[in-house]
C-alpha positions in Angstrom: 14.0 9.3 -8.9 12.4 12.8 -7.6 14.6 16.4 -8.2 15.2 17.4 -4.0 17.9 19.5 -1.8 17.1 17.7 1.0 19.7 17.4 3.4 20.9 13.6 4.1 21.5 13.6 7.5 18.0 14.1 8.9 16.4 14.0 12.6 13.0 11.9 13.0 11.1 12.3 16.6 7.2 12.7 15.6 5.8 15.7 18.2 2.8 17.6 18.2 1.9 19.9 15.1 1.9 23.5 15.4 0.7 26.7 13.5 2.3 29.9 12.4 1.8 33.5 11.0 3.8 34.8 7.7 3.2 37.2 5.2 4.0 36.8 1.7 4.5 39.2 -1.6 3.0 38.7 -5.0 5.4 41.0 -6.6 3.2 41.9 -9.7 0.0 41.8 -7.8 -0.9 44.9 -5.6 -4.1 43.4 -4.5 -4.5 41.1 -1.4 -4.9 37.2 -2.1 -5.2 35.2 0.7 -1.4 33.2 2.4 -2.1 30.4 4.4 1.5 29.3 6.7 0.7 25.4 8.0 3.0 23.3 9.8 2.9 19.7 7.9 4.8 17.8 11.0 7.5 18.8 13.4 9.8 16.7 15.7 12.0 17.8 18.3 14.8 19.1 16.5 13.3 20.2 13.3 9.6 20.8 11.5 8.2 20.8 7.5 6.4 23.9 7.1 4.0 24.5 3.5 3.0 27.8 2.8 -0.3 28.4 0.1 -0.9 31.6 -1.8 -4.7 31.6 -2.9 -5.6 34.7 -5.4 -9.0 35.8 -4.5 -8.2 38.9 -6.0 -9.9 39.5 -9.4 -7.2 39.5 -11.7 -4.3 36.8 -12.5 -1.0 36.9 -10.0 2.1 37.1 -12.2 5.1 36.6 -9.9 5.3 36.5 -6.2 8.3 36.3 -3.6 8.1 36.0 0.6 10.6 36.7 3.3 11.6 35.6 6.5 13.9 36.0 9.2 13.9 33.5 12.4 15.6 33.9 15.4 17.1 30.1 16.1 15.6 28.3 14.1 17.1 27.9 10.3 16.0 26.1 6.9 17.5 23.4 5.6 15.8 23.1 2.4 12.7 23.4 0.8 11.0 22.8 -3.1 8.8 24.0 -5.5 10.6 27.4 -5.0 13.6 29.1 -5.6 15.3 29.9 -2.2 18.2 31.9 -1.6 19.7 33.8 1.5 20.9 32.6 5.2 18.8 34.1 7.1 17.1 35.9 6.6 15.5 33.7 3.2 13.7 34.8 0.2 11.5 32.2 -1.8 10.4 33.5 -4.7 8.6 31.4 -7.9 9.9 28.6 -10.1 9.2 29.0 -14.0 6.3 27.2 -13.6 4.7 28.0 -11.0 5.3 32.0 -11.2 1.4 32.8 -12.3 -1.6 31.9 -10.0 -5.0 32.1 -11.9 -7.9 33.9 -9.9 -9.4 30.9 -7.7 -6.1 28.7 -7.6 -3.1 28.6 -5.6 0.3 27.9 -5.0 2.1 25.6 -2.8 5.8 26.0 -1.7 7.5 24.0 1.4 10.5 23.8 3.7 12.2 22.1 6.7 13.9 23.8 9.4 15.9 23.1 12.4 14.8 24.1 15.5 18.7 24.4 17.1 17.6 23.8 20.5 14.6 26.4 20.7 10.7 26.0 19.7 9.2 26.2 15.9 9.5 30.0 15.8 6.7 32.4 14.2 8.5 34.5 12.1 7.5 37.9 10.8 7.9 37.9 7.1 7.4 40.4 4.7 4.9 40.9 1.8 3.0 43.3 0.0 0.8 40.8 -1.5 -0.6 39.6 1.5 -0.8 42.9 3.3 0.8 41.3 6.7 -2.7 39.5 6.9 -2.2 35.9 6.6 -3.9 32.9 8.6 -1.8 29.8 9.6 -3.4 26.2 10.2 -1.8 22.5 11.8 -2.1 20.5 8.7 -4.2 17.4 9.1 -1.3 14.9 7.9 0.4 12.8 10.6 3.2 14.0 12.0 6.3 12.1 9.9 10.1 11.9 8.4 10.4 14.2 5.4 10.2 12.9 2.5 13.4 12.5 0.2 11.5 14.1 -3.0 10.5 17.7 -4.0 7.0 18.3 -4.6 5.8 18.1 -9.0 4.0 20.9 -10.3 0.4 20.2 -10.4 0.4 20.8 -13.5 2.9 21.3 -16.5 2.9 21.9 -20.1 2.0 18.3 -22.1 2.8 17.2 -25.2 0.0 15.4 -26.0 -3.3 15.2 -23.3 -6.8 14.6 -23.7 -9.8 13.9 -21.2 -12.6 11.8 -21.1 -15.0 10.1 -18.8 -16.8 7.9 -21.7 -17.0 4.4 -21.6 -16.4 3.7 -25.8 -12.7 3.5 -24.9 -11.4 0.1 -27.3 -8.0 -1.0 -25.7 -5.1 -1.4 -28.5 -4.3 -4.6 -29.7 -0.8 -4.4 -28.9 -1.3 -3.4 -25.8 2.1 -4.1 -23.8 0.7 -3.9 -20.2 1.4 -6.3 -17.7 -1.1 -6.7 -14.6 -2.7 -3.4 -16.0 -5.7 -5.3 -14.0 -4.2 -5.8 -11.0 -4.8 -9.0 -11.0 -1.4 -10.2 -9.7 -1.1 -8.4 -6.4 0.8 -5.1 -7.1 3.1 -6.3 -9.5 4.2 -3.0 -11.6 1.6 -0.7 -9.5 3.9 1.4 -7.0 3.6 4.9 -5.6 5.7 8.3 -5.6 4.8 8.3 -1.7 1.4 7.4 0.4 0.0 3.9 0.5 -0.9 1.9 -2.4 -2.7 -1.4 -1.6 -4.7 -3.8 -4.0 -8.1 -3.1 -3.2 -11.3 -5.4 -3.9 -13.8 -3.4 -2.4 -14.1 -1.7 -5.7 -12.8 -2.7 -9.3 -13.6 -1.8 -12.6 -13.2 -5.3 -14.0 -11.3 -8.5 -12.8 -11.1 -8.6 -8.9 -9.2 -5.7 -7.6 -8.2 -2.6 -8.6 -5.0 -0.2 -6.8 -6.0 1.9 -4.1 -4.0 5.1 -3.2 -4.5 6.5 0.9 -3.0 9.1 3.0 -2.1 11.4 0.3 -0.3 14.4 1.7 1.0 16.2 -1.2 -0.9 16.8 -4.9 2.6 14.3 -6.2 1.6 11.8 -4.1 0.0 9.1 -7.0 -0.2 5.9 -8.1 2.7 5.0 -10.3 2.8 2.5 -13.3 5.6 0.5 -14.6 5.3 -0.4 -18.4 9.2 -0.9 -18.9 11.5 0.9 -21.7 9.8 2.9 -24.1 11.4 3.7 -27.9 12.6 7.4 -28.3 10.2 9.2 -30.8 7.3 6.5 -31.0 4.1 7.7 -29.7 1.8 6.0 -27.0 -1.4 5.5 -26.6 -1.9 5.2 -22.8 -5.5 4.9 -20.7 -6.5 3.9 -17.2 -9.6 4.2 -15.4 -10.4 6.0 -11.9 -12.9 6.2 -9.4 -12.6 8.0 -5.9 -13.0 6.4 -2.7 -17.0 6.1 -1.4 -17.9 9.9 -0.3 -15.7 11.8 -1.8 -16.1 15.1 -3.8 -15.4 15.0 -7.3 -11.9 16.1 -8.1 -9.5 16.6 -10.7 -6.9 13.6 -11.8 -4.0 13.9 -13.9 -2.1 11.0 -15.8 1.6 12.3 -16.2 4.2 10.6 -17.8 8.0 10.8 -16.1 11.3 10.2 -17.6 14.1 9.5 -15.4 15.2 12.8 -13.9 17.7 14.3 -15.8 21.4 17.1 -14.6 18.9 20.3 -14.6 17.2 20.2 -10.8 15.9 23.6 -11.6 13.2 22.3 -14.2 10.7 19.5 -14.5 10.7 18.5 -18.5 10.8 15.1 -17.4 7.1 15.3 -16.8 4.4 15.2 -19.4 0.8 15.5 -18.7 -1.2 12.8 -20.8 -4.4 13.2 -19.7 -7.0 14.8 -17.0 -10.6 13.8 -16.2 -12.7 15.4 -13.4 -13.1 11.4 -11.2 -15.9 10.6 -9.5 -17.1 8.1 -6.5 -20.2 7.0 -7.9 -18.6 6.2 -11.8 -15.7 5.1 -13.2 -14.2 7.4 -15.7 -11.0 7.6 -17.7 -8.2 8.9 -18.0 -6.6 8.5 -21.8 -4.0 10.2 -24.4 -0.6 9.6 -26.2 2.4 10.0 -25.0 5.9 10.6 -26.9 8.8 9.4 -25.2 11.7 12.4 -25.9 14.7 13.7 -23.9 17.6 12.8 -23.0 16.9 9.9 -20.4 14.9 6.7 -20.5 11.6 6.2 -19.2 10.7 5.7 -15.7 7.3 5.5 -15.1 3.1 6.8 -15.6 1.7 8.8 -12.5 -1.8 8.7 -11.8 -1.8 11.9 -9.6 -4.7 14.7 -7.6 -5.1 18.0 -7.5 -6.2 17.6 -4.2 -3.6 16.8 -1.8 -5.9 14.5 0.6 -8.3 12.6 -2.2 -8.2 9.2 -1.9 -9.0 7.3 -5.4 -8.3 3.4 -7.1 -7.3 2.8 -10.5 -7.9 -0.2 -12.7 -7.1 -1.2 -16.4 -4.3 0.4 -17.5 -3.0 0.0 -20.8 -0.4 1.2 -23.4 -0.2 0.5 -27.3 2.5 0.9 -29.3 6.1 -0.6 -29.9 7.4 -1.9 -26.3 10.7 -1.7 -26.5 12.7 -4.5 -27.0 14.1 -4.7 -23.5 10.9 -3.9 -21.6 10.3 -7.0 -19.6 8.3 -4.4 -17.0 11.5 -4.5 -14.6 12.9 -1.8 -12.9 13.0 -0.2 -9.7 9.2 -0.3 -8.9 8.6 -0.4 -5.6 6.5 -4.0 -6.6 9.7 -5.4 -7.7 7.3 -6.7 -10.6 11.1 -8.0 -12.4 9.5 -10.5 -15.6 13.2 -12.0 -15.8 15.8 -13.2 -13.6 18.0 -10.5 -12.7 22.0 -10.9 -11.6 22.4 -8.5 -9.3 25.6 -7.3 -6.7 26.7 -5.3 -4.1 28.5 -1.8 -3.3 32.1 -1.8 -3.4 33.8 -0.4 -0.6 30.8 1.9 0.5 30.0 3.3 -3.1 28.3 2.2 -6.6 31.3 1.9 -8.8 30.9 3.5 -12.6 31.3 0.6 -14.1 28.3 -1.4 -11.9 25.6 -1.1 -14.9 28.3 -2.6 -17.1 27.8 -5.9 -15.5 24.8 -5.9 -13.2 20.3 -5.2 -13.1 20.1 -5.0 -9.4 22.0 -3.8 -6.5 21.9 -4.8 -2.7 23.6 -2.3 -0.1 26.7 -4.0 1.4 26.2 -2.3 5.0 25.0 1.0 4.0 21.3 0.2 4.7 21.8 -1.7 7.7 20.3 0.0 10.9 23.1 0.2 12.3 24.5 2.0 9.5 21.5 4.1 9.4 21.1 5.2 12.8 24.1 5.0 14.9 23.2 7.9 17.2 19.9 7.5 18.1 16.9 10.1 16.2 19.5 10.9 13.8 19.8 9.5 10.5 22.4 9.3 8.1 20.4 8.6 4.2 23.3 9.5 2.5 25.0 6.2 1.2 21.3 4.8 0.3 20.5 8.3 -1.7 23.1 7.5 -3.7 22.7 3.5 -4.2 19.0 4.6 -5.1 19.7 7.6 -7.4 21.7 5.0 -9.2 19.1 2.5 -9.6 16.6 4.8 -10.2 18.9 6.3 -12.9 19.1 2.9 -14.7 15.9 1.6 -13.5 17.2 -1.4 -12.1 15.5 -2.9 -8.7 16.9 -2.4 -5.3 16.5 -4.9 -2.7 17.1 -3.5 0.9 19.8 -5.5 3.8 18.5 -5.1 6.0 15.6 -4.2 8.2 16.5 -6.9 11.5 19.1 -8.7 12.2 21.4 -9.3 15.3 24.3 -8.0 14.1 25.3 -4.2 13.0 22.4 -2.9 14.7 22.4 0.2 16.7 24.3 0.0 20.1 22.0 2.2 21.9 19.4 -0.3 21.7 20.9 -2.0 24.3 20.0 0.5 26.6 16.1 0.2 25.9 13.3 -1.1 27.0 10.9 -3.7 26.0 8.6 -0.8 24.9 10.8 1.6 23.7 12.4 -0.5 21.7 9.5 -2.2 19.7 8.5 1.7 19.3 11.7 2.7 17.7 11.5 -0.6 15.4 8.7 0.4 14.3 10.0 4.0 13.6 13.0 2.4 11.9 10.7 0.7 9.4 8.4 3.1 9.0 10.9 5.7 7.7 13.1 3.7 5.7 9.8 2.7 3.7 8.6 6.5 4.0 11.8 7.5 1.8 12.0 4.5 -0.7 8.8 3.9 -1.0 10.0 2.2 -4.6 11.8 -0.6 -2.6 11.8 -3.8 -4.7 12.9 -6.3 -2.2 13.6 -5.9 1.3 15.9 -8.5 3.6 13.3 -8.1 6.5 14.8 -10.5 9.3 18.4 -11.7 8.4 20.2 -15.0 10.2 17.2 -15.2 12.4 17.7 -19.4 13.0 18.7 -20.2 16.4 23.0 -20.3 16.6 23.0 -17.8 13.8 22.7 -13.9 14.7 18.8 -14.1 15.6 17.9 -10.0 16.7 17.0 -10.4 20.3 16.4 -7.1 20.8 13.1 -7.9 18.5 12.5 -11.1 20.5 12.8 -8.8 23.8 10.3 -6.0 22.6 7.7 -8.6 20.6 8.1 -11.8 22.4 8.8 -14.9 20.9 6.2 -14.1 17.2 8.8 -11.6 16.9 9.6 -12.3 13.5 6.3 -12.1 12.1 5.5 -8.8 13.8 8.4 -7.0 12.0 6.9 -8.5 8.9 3.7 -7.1 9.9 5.5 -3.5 9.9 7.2 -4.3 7.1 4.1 -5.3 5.5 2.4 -2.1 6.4 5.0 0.7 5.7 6.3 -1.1 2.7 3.1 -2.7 1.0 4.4 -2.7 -2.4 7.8 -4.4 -1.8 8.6 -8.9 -1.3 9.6 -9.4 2.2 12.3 -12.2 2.4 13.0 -13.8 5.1 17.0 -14.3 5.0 19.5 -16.5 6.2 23.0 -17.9 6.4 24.0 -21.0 3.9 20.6 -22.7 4.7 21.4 -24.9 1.3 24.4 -26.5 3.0 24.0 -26.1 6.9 21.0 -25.6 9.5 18.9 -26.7 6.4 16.3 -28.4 8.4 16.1 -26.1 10.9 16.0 -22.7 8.2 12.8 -24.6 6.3 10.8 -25.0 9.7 11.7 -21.5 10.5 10.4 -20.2 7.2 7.5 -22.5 7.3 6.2 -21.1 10.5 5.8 -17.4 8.9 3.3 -18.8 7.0 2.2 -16.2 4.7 3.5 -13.4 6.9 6.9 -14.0 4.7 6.5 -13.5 0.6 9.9 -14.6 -0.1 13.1 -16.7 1.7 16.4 -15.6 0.8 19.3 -18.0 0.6 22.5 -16.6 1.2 24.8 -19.2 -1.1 28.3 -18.2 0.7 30.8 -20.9 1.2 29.3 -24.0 -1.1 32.5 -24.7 -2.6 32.8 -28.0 -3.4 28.5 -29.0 -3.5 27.9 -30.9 -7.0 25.5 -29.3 -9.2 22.8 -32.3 -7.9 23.4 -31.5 -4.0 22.5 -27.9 -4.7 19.3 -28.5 -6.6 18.0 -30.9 -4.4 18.4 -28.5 -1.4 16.4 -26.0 -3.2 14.1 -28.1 -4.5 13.4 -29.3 -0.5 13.2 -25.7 0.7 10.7 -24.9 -2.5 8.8 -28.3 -1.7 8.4 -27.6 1.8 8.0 -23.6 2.3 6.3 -23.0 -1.3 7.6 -19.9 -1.2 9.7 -17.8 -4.3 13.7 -18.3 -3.5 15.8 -15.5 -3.9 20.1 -16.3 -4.3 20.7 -13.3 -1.9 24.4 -13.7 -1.1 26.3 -16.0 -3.9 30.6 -16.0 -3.4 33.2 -18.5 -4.1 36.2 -17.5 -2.5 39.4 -19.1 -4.4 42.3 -17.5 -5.0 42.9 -20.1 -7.5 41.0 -19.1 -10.8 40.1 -22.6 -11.9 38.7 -23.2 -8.6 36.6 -20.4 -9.2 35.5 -21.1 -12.5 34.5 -24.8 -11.5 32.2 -23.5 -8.9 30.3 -21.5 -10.9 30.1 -23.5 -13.8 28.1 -26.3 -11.1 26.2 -23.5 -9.4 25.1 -20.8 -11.1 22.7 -22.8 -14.0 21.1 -24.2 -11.1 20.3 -21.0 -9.8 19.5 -19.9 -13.3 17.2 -22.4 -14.4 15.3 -23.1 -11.6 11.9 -22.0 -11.9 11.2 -20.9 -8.5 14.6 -18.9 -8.2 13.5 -15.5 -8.8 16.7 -13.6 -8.8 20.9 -13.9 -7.7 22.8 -11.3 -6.4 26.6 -12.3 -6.2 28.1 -10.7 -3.0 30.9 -8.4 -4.2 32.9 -8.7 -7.7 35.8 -6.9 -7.4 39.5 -8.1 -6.1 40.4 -7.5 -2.4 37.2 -5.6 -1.7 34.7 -8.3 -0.9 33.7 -10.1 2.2 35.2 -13.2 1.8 38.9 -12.8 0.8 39.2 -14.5 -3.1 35.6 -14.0 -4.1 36.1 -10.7 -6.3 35.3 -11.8 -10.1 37.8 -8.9 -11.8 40.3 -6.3 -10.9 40.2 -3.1 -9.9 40.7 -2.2 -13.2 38.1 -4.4 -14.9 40.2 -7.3 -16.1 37.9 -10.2 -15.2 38.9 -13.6 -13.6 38.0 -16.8 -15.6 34.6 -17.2 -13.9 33.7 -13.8 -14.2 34.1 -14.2 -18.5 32.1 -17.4 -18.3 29.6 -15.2 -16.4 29.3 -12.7 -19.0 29.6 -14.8 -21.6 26.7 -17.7 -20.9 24.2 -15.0 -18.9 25.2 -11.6 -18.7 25.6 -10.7 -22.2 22.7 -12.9 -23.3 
């Protein structure tokens, strides 16, 4: 995950951007460099604000500072600066960003609340600047803030090199999977923007990954290879190009462990490599990387100096010793998982400690559901979904989101809407959820959507009756890199018929359909394979077990069950993944269903379970 403060309760309305004056101090720099104040979006309750100190003086700045007093408005939080105060505030440098180089510059950020009055223009003092600064509207679209602080642009490397020629020879053990992007975006993700497989340019194969409406210099392209060995060194390339017209600029490659307890530093980060990129050549980006620290792996970032650049990458690679667990599955936003995961659920509103002990993916009981989310209306509560995706992200396991639309635990105030107004704040809904986890593996887009079920009429009311595939339309755009499952209520037992014409009429608007597996005590081990072979036959889509309980009381009962169900699941080719739905005594949905204790002792089924799959 990315280091942030952000608070977790945040307020979304998009409104018209805005500019402001500030002075700033370079504390050991008497001479003037040039501050820039730009409002980066702003809704009605609140704004993100950047502020840029360029040294045009003739000699390096070593340590600056600014301050600011407003008169309603506060700050929330802000990054790639030390804050401290309460108004008024004080921002002065972070270790590594404390000297500006004559030419270069230094970006820091905040966002405020407005409480009740306009985006105020404070007065803020600075020798540095000499009270003579200019302010600007940023160019970026108004949006939601995003849930990570800003990474350096650049940072000290263990190992980097550049180069643009062409006599590059891949390794031989090269451990990349889809490093040509040949199968869609599997292992390709982003830190934010839009990342969509691109064939208008490729440097070999037929596509290539394509990164747009870059805000921020951390906005890149990010690349899954899986677990790497502590102390083994990498050799890691990829080629760029920038999009048609563009300037030549300056690309990193950085290499990112998880984030570690120190918020206050960024030696998770190591830059690999640098290249000046082009639009008329591809050039690339290579060097070796040495996997150190005190947390695993997460992921390569292919990352601009520029904040705006667009650019594609192609051909990554890695040699070296994979690991012996890297099967290229983790929490990528591609959900790229190379083996069938058993995944489960929060307990009781939280990720219990002992989750990772049993589990490789994790589904949201409620907390993700809009409802959940967005009770009052324009004001969202992130907090329980921070946490279930800090713990994922910690131990780079794959989330899949429940859910985007469905006709139950959805906001109340909907109600009160119109046709217009609500399709507007659907999209809205969507388009933030994927603006803060933007590495969303799966995501339960429509849920229960066959006729008797809990169908989401407030979709069919703003979108008519295609309503289905236009929420998968806004799924598919604010959420490129994630599978979109269409998901519904023990289709392998009941409404079976009626489930695979639904699905089947999504076409390819669907990438996934999700089969909920509640209440099939009692199905043979035959009856439930043929049902999914049917739904496979007939929708030729990837299945995903999304919602898997038996709810006994009666141990053997249990045990029985899932002895006839689960190596179905698990040896089906075309079942990608099975999340169980709850595991622990008295705090699941469906009373009986828990698999141990609250204090770990496992039921009979559950020590089968680890036994035969879990521990294999």
């Amino acid at each position: 995950m990315y280091k942030t403060n952000f608070i977790t309760h945040t307020v979304k309305r998009s409104c018209a951007l805005i500019g402001a004056g500030v002075a700033l101090a370079a504390l050991s720099q008497t001479s003037m460099a040039a501050c820039t104040y730009a409002i980066e979006s702003e809704w009605n309750t609140g704004f993100v604000a950047n502020i840029t100190i360029k040294n045009d003086t003739g000699a390096p700045i070593n340590n600056w500072n600014v301050n600011w007093q407003y008169v309603n408005n506060r700050m929330a939080s802000g990054w790639n600066a030390n804050f401290s105060g309460s108004n008024p505030y004080s921002a002065t440098n972070m270790a590594w960003n404390g000297s500006i180089a004559v030419g270069q510059s230094v970006t820091f950020g905040f966002q405020g609340n407005k409480n009740g009055a306009p985006a105020e223009r404070p007065s803020v003092n600075g020798a540095a600047c000499g009270g003579a600064t200019t302010s600007s509207a940023s160019s970026a679209p108004s949006s939601v803030p995003p849930s990570s602080s800003s990474v350096p642009s650049s940072m000290p490397g263990t190992s980097s090199s550049s180069s643009s020629s062409g006599g590059y020879t891949v390794p031989a053990n090269n451990f990349a999977q889809n490093g040509g992007v040949e199968n869609n975006l599997t292992n390709w993700g982003s830190t934010a923007a839009t990342v969509t497989r691109s064939t208008q340019d490729k440097r070999s194969g037929a596509a290539s990954a394509l990164i747009s409406g870059r805000t921020a210099n951390w906005h890149g392209i990010t690349f899954n290879v899986g677990s790497l060995v502590s102390g083994n060194q990498y050799d890691v390339a990829v080629w760029v190009k920038l999009a048609p017209g563009t300037p030549d600029s300056v690309i990193h490659l950085t290499g990112k462990r998880l984030d570690d307890s120190d918020s206050t530093t960024y030696n998770e980060y190591t830059r690999v490599s640098t290249v000046t990129a082009s639009s008329t050549e591809w050039r690339l980006l290579q060097g070796y990387y040495t996997q150190s620290g005190t947390t695993g792996f997460q992921h390569f970032i292919i990352e601009g100096e520029s904040t705006t650049v667009s650019y594609y990458a192609d051909d990554f690679s890695i040699g070296g010793q994979a690991a012996s667990s890297s099967s290229s599955s983790s929490s990528s936003s591609t959900g790229g998982t190379t083996r069938k995961f058993i995944g489960n659920i929060t307990t009781s509103g939280a990720v219990r400690s002992d989750f990772i002990n049993y589990w490789n993916q994790i589904t949201g009981e409620n907390e993700g559901k809009w409802g959940s989310v967005e009770g009052t209306r324009d004001v969202y509560n992130w907090a329980p979904v921070d946490r279930i995706y800090a713990y994922a992200r910690q131990h780079n396991i794959p989330v899949k989101a429940h859910t985007f639309i469905w006709g139950a635990q959805s906001p109340s105030w909907l109600n009160n809407l119109s046709a217009t107004e609500t399709a507007a704040e659907i999209e809205e809904w969507i388009r933030d959820y994927c603006a803060r986890y933007p590495d969303t593996a799966m995501i339960d887009v429509v849920n229960e959507a066959v006729p008797g079920h809990q169908p989401a009429g407030y979709a069919q009311r703003a979108y008519g009756n295609n309503w289905i595939q236009r929420v998968f339309q806004l799924a598919r755009q604010y959420c490129p890199n994630s599978i979109l499952i269409l998901n519904d209520y023990n289709n392998i037992r009941w409404q079976h018929n009626e489930f695979i014409a639904l699905a089947k009429a999504q076409g390819n608007y669907i990438d996934a359909v999700g089969l909920q597996a509640h209440e099939l005590k009692g199905m043979t081990a035959a009856q439930v394979k043929t049902a999914i072979d049917n739904i496979w036959n007939q929708v030729g889509k990837p299945i995903y077990i999304s919602e898997y309980d038996i709810g006994d009381t009666n141990d053997q009962v249990q045990l029985q069950n899932f002895q006839a169900h689960f190596p179905v699941f698990w040896d089906h080719p075309q079942v990608k993944g099975i999340t169980i739905w709850g595991y622990v005594n008295g705090r699941t949905w469906i009373e009986g269903s828990g698999l141990i204790s609250e204090n770990g002792t496992p039921r009979p089924a559950m020590t089968w379970l680890l036994n035969n799959y879990i521990n294999k």
